[in-house]
C-alpha positions as CSV (number, residue, x, y, z in Angstrom):
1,X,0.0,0.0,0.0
2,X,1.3,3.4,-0.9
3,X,1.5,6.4,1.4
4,X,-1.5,8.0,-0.2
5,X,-3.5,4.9,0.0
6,X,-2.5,4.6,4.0
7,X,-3.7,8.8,4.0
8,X,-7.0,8.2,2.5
9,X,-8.4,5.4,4.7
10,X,-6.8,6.7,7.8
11,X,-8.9,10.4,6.5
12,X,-12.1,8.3,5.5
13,X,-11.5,6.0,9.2
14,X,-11.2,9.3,11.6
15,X,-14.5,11.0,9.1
16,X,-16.9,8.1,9.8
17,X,-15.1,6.4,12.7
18,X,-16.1,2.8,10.8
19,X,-14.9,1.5,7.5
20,X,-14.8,-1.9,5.3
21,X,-12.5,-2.8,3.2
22,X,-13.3,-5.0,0.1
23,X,-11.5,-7.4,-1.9
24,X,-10.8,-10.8,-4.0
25,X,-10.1,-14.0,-1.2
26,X,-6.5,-14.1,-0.3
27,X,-5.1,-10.5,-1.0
28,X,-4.6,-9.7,2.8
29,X,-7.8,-7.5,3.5
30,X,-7.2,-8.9,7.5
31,X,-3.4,-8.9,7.7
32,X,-3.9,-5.2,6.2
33,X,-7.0,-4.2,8.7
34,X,-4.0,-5.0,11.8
35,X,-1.2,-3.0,10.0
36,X,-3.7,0.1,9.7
37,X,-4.7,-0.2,13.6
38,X,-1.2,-0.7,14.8
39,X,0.4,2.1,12.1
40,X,-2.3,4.5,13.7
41,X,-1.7,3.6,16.9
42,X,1.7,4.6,16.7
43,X,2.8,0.8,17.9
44,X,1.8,-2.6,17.8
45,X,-0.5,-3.1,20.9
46,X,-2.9,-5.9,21.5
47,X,-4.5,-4.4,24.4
48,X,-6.1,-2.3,21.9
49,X,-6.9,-3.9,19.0
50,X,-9.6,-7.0,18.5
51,X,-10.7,-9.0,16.1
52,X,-13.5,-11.3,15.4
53,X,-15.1,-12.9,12.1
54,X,-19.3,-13.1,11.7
55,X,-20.6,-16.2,10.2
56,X,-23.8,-17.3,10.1
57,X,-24.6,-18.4,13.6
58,X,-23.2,-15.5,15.3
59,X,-25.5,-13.3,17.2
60,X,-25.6,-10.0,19.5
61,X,-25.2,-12.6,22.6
62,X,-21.5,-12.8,21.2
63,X,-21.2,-9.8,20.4
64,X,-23.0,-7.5,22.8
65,X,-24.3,-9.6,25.9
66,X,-26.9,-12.2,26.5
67,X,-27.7,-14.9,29.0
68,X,-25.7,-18.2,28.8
69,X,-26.0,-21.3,30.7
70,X,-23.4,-21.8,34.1
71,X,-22.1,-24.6,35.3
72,X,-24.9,-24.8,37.8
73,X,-27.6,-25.3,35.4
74,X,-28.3,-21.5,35.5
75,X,-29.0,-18.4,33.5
76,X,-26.1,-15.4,34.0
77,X,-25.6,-12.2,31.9
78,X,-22.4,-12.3,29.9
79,X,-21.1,-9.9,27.9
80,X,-19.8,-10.3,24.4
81,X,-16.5,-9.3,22.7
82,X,-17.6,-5.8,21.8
83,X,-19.0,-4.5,25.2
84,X,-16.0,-5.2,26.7
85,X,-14.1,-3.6,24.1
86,X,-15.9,-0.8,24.6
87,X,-15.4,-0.8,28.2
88,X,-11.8,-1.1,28.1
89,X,-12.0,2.1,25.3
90,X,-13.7,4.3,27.8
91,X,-11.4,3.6,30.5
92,X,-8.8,4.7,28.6
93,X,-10.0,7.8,26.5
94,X,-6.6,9.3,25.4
95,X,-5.8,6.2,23.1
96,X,-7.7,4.9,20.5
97,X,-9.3,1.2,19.9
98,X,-9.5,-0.9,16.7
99,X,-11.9,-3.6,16.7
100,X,-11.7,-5.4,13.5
101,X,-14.7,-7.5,12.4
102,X,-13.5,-10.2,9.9
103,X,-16.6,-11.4,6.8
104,X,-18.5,-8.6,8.1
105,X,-21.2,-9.5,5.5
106,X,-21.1,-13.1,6.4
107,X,-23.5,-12.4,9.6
108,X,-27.0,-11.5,10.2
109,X,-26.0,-7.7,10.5
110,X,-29.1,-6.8,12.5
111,X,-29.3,-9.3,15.0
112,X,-25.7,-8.8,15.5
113,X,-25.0,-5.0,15.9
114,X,-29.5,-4.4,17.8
115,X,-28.9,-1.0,18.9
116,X,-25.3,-0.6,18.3
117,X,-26.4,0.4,14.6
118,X,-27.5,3.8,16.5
119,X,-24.4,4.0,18.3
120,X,-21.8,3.4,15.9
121,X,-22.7,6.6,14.2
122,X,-19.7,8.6,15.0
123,X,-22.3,11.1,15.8
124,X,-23.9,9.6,18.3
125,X,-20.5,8.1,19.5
126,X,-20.5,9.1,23.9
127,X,-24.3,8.7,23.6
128,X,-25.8,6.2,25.6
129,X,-28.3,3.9,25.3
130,X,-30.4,1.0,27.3
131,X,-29.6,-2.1,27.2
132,X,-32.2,-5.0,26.5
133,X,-30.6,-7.7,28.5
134,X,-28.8,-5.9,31.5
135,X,-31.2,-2.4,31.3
136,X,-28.2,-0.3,31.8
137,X,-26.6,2.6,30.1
138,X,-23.9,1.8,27.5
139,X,-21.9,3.7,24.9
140,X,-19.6,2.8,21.9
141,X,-17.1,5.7,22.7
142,X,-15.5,8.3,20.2
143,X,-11.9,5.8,20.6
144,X,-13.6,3.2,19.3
145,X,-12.8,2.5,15.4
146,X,-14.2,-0.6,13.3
147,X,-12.6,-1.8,10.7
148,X,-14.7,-4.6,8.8
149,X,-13.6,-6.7,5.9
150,X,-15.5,-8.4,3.0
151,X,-15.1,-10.6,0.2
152,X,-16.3,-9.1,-3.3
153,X,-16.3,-12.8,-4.7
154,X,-19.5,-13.1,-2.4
155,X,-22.4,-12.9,-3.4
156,X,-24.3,-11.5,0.3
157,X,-22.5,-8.1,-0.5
158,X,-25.8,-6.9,-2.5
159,X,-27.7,-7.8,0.4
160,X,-25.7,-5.3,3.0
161,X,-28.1,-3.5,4.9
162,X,-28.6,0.7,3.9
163,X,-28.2,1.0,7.7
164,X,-24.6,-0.8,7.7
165,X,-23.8,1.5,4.2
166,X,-24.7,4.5,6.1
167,X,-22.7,4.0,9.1
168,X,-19.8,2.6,7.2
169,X,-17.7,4.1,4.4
170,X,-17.0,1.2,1.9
């Protein structure tokens, strides 16, 4: 990737705050997502950067939080990947966060993302919301950045939701 490459999605990253980058399988759209967090992070720190890939079967209770079964037999509230992300984000405000989400097309965007499609809006970034499961107040805060990666071989990219278009810059 050339410098002016690197300038315009770090530009069109810090404008919308969420971006996906397309591509053939196999030319590195991952590998490439990590070498944009870390080069914009200034070093290569883990802490800060996540990654996950959507398929089918996952869901919001991944992703967000949701009720799972303990080793009594019971129902607890877990929270997914993304909430604490978040968490970590806002505890640290001066850095920045990358949270790469691998064949973003490949899951059921909606059930997925639930109200985080409001909140990923860098405008509404520091805005918080209800939660459904756990009824308390949470954010996706303005260090938060997604990077999302999709195939152009498949054929569920005409099927991306306007919401996701809107929110993302593609």
């Amino acid at each position: 990737m050339d410098e002016q490459m690197f300038d315009t999605i770090a530009d069109l990253l810090d404008y919308k705050r969420n971006i996906i980058l397309q591509g053939p399988p196999g030319v590195g759209k991952t590998f490439l997502s990590k070498r944009i967090a870390y080069a914009l992070m200034g070093e290569k720190d883990d802490t800060r950067l996540e990654i996950v890939q959507f398929h089918q079967n996952y869901a919001y209770e991944d992703f967000v939080m949701g009720y799972r079964p303990n080793e009594q037999g019971q129902f607890q509230l877990e929270y997914g990947v993304f909430y604490d992300f978040c968490e970590r984000a806002i505890m640290n405000p001066e850095q920045n966060y990358y949270f790469i989400i691998d064949e973003i097309n490949r899951g059921n965007l909606s059930k997925v993302f639930g109200e985080l499609f409001m909140l990923i809006e860098k405008e509404k970034r520091d805005e918080y919301v209800t939660m459904g499961y756990s009824k308390e107040k949470f954010t996706v805060p303005e260090n938060v950045f997604l990077i999302g990666t999709m195939n152009t071989a498949d054929r569920s990219l005409a099927q991306l939701d306007v919401a996701l278009r809107r929110r993302f810059h593609l």
